[in-house]
PAFI-133694 format. One record per residue (C-alpha): y, z, x; residue in three letters. Coordinates in Angstrom, 2 decimals, decimal comma. Example, Ala and Ser with C-alpha at 12.3 -4.5 7.8 and 13.67 -1.06 7.14 Angstrom:
# residues 2
(node (-4,50; 7,80; 12,30); 'ALA')
(node (-1,06; 7,14; 13,67); 'SER')
# end
This chain:
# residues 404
(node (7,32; -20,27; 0,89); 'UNK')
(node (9,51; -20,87; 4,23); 'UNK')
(node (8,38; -18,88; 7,05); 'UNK')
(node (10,07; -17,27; 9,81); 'UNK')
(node (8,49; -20,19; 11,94); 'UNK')
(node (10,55; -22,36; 10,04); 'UNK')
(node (13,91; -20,45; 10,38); 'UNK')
(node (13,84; -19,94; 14,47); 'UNK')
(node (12,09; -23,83; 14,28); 'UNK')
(node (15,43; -24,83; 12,76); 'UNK')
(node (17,80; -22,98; 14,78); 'UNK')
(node (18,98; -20,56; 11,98); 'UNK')
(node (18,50; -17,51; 14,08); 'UNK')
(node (19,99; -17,32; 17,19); 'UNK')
(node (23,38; -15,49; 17,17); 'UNK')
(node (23,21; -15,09; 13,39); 'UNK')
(node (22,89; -11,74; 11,96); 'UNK')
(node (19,53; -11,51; 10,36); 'UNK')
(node (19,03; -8,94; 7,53); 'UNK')
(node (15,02; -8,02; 7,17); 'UNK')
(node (14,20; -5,89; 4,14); 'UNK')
(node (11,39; -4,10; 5,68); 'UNK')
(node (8,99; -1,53; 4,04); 'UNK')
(node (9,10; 1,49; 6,11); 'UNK')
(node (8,20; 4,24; 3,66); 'UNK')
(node (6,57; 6,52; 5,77); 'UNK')
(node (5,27; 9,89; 5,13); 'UNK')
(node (7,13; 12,84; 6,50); 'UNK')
(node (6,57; 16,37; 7,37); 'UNK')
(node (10,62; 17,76; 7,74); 'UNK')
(node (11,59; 15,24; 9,93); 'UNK')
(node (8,03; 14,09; 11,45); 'UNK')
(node (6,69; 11,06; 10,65); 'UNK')
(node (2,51; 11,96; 9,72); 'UNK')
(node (1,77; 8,16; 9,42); 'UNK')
(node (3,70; 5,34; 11,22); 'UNK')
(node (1,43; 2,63; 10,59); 'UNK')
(node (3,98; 0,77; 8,32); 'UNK')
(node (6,73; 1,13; 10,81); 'UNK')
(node (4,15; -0,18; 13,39); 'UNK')
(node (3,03; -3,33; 11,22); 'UNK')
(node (7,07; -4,31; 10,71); 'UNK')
(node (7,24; -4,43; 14,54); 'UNK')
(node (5,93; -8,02; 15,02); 'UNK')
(node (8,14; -9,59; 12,92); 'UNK')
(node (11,50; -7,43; 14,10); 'UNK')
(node (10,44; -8,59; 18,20); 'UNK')
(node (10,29; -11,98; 17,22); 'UNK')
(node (13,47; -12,24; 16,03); 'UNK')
(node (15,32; -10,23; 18,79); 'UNK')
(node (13,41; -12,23; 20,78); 'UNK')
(node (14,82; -15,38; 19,30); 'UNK')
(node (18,26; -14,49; 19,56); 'UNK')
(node (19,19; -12,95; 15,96); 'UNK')
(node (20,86; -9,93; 15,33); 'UNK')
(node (18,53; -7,82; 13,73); 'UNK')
(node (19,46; -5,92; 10,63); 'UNK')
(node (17,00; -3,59; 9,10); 'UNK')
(node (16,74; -2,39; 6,17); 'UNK')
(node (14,32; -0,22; 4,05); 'UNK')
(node (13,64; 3,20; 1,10); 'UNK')
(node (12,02; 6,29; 1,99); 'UNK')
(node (11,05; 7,91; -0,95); 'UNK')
(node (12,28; 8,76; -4,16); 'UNK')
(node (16,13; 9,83; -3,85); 'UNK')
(node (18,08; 9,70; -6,90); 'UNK')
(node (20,59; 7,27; -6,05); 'UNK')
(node (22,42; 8,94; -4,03); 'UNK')
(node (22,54; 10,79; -0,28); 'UNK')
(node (19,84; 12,92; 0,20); 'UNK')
(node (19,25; 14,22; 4,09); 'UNK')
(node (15,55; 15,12; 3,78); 'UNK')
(node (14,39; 10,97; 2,87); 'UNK')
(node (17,29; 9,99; 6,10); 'UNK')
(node (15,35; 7,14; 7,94); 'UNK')
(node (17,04; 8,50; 11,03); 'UNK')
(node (13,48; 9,76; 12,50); 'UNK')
(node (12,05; 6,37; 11,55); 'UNK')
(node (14,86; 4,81; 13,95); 'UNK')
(node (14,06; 6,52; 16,64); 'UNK')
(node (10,13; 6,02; 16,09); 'UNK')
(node (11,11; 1,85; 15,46); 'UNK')
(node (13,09; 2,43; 18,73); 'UNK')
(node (9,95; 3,87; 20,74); 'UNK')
(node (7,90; 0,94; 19,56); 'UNK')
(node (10,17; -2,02; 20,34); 'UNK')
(node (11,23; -0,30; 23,24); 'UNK')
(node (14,53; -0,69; 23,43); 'UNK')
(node (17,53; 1,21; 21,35); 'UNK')
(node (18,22; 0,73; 17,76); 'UNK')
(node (21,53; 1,30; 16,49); 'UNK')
(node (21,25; 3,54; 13,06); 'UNK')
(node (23,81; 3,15; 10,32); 'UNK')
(node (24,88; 6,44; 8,40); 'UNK')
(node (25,03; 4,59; 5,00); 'UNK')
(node (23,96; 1,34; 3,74); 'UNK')
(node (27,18; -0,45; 2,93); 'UNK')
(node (29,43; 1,65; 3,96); 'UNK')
(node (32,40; 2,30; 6,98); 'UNK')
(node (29,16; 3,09; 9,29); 'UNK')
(node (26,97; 0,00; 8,36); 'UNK')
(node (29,51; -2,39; 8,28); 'UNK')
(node (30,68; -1,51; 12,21); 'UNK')
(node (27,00; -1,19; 13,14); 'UNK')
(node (26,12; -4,24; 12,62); 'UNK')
(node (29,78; -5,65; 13,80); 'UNK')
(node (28,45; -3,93; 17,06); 'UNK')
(node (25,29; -5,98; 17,72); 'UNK')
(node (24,49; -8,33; 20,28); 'UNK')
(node (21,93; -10,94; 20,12); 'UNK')
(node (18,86; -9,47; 20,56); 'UNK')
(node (20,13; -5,88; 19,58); 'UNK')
(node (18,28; -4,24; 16,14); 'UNK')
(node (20,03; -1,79; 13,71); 'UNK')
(node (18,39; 0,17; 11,28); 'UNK')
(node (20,90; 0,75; 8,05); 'UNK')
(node (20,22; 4,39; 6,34); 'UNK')
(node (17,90; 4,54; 3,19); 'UNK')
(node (18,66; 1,85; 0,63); 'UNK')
(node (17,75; 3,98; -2,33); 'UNK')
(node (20,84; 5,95; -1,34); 'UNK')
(node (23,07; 3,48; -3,81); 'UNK')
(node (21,63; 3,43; -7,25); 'UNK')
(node (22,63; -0,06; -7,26); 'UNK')
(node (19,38; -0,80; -5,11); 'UNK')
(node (16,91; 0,39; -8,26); 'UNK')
(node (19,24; 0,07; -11,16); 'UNK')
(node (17,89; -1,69; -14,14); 'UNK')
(node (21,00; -3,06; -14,82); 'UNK')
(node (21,24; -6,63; -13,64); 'UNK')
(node (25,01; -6,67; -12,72); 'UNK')
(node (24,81; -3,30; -11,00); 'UNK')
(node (21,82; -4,45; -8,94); 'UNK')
(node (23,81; -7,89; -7,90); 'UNK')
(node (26,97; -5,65; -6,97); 'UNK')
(node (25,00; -3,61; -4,45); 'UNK')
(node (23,04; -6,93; -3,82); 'UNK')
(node (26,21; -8,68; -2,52); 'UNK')
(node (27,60; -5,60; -0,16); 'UNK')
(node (24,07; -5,91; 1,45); 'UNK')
(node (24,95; -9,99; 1,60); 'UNK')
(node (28,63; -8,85; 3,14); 'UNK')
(node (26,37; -7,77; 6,24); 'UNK')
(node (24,03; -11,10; 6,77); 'UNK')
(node (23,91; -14,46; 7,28); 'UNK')
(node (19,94; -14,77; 6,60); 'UNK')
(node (17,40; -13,22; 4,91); 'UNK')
(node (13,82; -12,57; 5,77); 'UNK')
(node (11,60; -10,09; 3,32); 'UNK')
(node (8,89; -8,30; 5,16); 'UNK')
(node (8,24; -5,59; 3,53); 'UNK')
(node (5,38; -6,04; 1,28); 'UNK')
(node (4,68; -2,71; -0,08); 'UNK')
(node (7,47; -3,79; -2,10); 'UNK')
(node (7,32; -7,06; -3,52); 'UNK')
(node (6,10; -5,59; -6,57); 'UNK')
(node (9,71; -3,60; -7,61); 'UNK')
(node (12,58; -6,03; -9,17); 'UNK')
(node (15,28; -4,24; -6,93); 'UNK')
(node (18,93; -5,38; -5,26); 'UNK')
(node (17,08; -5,87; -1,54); 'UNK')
(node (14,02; -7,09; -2,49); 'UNK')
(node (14,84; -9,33; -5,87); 'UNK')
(node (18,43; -10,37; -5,98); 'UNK')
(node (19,36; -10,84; -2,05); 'UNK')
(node (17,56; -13,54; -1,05); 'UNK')
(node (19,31; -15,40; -3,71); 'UNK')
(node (22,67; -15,26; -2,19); 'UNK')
(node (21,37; -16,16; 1,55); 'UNK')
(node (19,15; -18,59; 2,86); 'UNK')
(node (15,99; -16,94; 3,19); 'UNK')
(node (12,23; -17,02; 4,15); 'UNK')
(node (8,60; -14,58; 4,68); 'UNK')
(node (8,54; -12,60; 7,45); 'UNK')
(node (5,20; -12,43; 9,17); 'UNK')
(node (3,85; -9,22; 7,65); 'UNK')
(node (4,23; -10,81; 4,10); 'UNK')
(node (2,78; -14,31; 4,79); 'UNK')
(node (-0,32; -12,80; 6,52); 'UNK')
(node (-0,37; -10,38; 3,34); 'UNK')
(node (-0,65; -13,24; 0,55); 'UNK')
(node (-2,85; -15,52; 3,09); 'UNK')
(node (-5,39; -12,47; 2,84); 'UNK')
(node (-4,93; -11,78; -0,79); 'UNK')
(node (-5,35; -15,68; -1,44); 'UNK')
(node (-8,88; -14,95; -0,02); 'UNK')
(node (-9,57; -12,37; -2,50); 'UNK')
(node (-8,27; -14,11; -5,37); 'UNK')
(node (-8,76; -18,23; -5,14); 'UNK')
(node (-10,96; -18,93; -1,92); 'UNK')
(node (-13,46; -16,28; -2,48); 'UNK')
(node (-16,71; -16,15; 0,01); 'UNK')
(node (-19,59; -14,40; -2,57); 'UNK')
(node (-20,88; -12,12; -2,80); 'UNK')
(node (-17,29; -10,31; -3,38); 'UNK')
(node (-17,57; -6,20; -3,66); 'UNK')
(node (-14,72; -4,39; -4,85); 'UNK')
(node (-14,54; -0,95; -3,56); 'UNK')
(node (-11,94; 1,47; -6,06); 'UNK')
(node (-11,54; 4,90; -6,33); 'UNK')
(node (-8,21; 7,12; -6,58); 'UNK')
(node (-7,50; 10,24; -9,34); 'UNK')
(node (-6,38; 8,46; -12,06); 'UNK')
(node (-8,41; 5,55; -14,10); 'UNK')
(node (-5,14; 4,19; -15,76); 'UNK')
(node (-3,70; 3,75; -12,59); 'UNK')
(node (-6,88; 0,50; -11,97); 'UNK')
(node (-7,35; -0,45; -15,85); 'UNK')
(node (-5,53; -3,84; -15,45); 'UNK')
(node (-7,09; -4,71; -11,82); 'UNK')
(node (-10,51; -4,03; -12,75); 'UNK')
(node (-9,61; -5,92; -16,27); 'UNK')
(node (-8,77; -8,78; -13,77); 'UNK')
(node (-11,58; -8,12; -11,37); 'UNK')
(node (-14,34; -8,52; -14,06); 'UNK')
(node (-13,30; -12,36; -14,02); 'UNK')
(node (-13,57; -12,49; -10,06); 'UNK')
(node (-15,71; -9,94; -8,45); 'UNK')
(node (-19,85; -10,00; -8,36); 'UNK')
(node (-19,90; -5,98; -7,88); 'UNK')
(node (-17,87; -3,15; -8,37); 'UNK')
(node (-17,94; 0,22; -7,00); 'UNK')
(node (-16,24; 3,28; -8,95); 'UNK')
(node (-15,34; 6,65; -6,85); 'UNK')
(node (-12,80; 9,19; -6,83); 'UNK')
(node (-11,47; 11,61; -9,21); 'UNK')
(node (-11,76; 8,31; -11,80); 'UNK')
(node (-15,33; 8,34; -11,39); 'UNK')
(node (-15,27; 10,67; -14,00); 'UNK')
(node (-13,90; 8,82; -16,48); 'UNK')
(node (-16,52; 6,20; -15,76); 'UNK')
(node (-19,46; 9,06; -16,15); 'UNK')
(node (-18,15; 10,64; -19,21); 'UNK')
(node (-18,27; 7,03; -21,09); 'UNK')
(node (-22,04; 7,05; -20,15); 'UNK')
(node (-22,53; 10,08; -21,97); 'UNK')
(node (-22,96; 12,47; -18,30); 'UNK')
(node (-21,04; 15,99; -19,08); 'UNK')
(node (-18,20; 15,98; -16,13); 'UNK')
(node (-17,91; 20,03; -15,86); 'UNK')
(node (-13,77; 20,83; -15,29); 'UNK')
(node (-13,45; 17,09; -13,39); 'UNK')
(node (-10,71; 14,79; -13,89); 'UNK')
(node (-11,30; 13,08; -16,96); 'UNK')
(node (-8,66; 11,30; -18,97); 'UNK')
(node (-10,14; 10,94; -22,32); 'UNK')
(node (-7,93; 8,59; -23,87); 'UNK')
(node (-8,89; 5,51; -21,78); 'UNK')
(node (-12,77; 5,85; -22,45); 'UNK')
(node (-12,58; 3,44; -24,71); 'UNK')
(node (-11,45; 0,31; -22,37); 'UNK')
(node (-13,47; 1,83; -20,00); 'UNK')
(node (-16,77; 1,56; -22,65); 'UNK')
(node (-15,08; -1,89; -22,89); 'UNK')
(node (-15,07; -3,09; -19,58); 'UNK')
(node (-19,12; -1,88; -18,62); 'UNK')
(node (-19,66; -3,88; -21,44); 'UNK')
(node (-18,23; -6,69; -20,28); 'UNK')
(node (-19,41; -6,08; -16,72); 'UNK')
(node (-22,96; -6,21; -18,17); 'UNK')
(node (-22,65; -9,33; -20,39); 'UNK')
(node (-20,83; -11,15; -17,39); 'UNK')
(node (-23,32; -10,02; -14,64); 'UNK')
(node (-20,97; -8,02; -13,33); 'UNK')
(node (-22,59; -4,96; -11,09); 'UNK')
(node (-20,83; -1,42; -12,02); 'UNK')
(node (-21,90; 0,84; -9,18); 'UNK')
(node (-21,10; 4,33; -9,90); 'UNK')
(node (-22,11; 7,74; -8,17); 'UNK')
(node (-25,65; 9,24; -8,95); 'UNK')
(node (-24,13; 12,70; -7,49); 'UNK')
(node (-21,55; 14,37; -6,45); 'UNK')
(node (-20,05; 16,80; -4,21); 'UNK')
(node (-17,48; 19,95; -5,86); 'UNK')
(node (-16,27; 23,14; -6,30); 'UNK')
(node (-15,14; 25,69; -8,73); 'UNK')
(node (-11,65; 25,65; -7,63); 'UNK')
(node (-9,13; 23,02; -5,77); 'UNK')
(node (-9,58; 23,61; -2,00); 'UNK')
(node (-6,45; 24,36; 0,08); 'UNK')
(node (-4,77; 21,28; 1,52); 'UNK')
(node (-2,28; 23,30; 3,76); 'UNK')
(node (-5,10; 25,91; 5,38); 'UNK')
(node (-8,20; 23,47; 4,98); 'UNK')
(node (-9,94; 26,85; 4,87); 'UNK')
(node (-13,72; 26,05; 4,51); 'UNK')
(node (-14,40; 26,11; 0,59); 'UNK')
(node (-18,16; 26,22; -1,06); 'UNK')
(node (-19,09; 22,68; -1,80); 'UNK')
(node (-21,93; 22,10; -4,09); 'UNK')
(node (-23,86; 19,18; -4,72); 'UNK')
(node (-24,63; 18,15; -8,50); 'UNK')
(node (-26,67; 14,85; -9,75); 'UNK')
(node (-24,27; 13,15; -12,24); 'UNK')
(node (-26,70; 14,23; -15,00); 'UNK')
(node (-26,43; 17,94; -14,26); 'UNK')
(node (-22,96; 18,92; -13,65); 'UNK')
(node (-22,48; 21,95; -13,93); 'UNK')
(node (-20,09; 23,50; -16,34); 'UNK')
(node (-17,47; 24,82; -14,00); 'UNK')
(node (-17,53; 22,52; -11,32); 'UNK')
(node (-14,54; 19,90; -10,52); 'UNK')
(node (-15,99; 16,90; -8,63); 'UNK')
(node (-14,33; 15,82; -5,55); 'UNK')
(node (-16,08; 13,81; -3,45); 'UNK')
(node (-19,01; 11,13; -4,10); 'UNK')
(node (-22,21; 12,91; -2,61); 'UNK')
(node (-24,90; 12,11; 0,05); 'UNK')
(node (-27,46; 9,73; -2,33); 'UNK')
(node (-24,17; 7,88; -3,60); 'UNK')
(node (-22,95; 7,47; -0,21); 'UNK')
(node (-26,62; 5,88; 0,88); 'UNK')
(node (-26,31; 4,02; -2,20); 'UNK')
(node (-22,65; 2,41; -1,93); 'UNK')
(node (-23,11; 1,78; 1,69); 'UNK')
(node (-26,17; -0,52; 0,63); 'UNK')
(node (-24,12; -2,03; -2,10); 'UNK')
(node (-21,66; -3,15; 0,61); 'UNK')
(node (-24,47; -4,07; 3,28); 'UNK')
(node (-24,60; -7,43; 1,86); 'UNK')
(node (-21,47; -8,51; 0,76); 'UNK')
(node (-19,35; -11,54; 2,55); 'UNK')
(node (-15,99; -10,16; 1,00); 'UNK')
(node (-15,06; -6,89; 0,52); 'UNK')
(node (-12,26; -5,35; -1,09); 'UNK')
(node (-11,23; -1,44; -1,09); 'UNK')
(node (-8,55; 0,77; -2,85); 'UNK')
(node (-8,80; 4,36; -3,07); 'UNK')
(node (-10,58; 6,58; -1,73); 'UNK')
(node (-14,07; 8,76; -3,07); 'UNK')
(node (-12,47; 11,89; -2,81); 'UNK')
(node (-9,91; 14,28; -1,86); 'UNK')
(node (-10,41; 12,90; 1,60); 'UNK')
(node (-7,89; 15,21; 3,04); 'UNK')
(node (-9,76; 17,83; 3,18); 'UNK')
(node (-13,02; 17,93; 5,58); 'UNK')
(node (-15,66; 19,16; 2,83); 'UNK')
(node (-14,81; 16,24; 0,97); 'UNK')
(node (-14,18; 13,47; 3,18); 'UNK')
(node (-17,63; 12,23; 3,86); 'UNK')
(node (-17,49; 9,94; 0,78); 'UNK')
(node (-14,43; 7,77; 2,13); 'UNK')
(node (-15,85; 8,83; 5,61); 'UNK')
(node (-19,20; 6,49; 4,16); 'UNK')
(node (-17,54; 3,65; 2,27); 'UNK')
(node (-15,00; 3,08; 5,74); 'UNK')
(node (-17,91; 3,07; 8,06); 'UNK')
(node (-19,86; 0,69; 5,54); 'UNK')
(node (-17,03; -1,73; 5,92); 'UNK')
(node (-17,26; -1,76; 9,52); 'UNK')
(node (-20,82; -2,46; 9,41); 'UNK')
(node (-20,68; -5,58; 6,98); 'UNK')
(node (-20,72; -8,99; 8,22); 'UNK')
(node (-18,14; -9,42; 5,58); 'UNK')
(node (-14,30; -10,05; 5,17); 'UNK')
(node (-12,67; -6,18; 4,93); 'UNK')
(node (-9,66; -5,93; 3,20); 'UNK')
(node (-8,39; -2,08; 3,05); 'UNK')
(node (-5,60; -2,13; 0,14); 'UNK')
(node (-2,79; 0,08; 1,75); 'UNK')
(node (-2,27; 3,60; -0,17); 'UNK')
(node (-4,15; 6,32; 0,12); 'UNK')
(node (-6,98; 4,02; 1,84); 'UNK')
(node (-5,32; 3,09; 4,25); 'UNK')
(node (-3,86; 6,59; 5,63); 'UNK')
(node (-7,61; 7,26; 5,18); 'UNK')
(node (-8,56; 5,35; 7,38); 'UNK')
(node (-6,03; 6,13; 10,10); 'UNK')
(node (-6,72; 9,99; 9,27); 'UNK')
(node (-9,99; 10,14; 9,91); 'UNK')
(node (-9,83; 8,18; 12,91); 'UNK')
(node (-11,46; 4,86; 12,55); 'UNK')
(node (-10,22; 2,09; 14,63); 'UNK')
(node (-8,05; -0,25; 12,33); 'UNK')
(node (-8,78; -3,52; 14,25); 'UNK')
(node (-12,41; -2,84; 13,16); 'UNK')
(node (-11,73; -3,72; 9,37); 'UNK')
(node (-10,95; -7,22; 8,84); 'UNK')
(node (-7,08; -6,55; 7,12); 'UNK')
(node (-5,46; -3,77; 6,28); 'UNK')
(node (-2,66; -3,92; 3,77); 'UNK')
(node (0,74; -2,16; 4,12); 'UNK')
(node (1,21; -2,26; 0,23); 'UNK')
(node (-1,36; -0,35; -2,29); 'UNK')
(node (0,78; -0,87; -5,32); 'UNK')
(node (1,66; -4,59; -4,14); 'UNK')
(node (-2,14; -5,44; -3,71); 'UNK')
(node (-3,46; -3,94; -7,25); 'UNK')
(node (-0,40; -6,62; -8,66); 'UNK')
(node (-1,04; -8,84; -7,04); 'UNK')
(node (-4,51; -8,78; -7,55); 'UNK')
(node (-3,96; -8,51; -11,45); 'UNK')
(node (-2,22; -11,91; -11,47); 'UNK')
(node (1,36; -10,46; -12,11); 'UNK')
(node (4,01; -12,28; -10,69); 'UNK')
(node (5,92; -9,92; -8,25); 'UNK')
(node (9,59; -10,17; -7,99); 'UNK')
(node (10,12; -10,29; -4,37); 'UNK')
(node (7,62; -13,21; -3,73); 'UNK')
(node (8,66; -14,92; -6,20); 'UNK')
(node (12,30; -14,57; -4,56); 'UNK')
(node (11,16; -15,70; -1,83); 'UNK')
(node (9,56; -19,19; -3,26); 'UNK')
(node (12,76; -19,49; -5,09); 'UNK')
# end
């Protein structure tokens, strides 16, 4: 896969308009960004080119829009953030194609960035339609001379800026991307053992085919979160008014099955921490927590959080580990009377010896929320979906773009 390195090596970047398809998704509260570490991890690769000479052309979704304009995903506030952190202006482009985009980027200097508006404004970007994705696909090439895909927490979606334009320029990994699959590598073919796996998350479906894949790499596995209960219920435990998605206790009978016959360790909680009701995510009022062993439940009681002997417990599973891998988090972190389970498996991380990898998502804003120092975790991933793929062995589209 060519590199950046290679592009400014060869001299195909100064004074050449380059288009980066970066991921900055961030979450938003009206119009103020809650989370900018993804905006903050494109950053790198964006100064290098100014720096080089290009003509930086950004590009990125925000959310879910249907296809069309819609003001509250606008990346507008993530210009101005981008702007803050490069430190210099960046021009911002109404639409994506359109009048606005195409002077915007007629208006650059070397060195100068522009930001174009959300991509999933055209339903060209997402359409499943091949030829309606390579329409939109060549108005984005209209704009660009070169292409460099950093956005990793995309890779994983066969769309117009991510799948079909780096076909019609030449094109290479920015630096977020090749650091990305350099780490995943680690987890995947170049393993250091013992390798713990770390998953949690509401739904058990969601992890089915990475733990499927994970039997065949990892040594141990811990389970938390809201599909811990899954997990529980197949052992027979009663799971009170907890998530529990019935269906998929067969694979997951299945899989500790396999785990044991492959030597596999399947760490799950021996208690945890709930309520009777969901606690308030907009007040945090204080709720009444209660602490169950996973062998007395209680009836009316929905688990959310791993509690204090599975927190001693996971952190010792982790103590000894040389690679360590973690998606999800133990509970509904958000809220402080349930936060002390990701609050435990974070802090175990920091105290290994081993290789951290933190697999974007919800684990990541975790981490950032609860105000741990990022540098003190070996990687953390800007792509949650992305990882879990890649970890799964699928091929995802915009890599394989970019090898093409």
């Amino acid at each position: 896969m060519k590199t950046i390195d290679d592009l400014i090596g060869q001299g195909q970047v100064a004074g050449k308009r380059v288009f980066v398809r970066a991921d900055l998704n961030v979450p938003l509260a009206g119009a103020t960004i809650t989370d900018d570490g993804r905006i903050r991890a494109a950053v790198p690769t964006i100064t290098r080119l100014a720096e080089a000479g290009a003509k930086v052309i950004v590009a990125s979704h925000l959310g879910r829009p249907k296809g069309e304009p819609d003001p509250q995903f606008s990346l507008a506030p993530v210009a101005a953030r981008l702007g803050e952190l490069l430190g210099k202006d960046v021009a911002f482009a109404a639409d994506t194609v359109g009048d606005s985009a195409r002077a915007t980027v007629a208006g650059l200097a070397d060195g100068q960035v522009a930001l174009l508006e959300n991509l999933r404004f055209n339903a060209g970007e997402t359409a499943k339609d091949d030829a309606e994705r390579g329409a939109f696909a060549d108005e984005l090439a209209a704009l660009a001379d070169t292409y460099v895909g950093d956005g990793f927490g995309a890779v994983h979606r066969k769309h117009a800026s991510v799948y079909d334009l780096p076909a019609r320029l030449p094109h290479a990994a920015g630096g977020l991307i090749a650091t990305e699959v350099g780490v995943l590598r680690k987890l995947t073919e170049d393993v250091t053992r013992p390798y713990a796996v770390v998953l949690g998350g509401s739904k058990v479906s969601d992890k089915l085919g990475v733990i499927d894949h994970l039997l065949e790499k990892a040594d141990r596995i811990l389970v938390g979160g809201g599909m811990v209960f899954t997990f529980l219920k197949a052992q027979g435990h009663e799971v009170g008014k907890s998530l529990l998605q019935e269906d998929q206790l067969p694979v997951v009978r299945e899989y500790l099955a396999r785990a044991e016959a492959r030597g596999v360790e399947f760490v799950l909680p021996v208690d945890v921490v709930g309520a009777t009701g969901f606690p308030d995510l907009k007040t945090l009022a204080p709720s009444s927590p209660v602490t169950a062993a996973v062998d007395a439940i209680p009836g009316d009681l929905i688990g959310l959080d791993i509690g204090p002997e599975s927190r001693k417990l996971f952190a010792a599973k982790l103590a000894d580990a040389a690679t360590v891998f973690w998606n999800g988090p133990m509970g509904v972190f958000e809220h402080p009377d349930y936060a002390d389970g990701t609050r435990a498996v974070a802090q175990a991380l920091i105290d290994s010896p081993a290789f951290t990898v933190v697999g974007g998502g919800d684990s990541a804003a975790a981490v950032r929320i609860l105000g741990f120092d990022e540098n003190a975790f070996g990687h953390i991933s800007t792509g949650g979906g992305a990882s879990l793929e890649y970890l799964e062995g699928k091929t995802l589209p915009g890599l394989a773009a970019l090898e093409g």
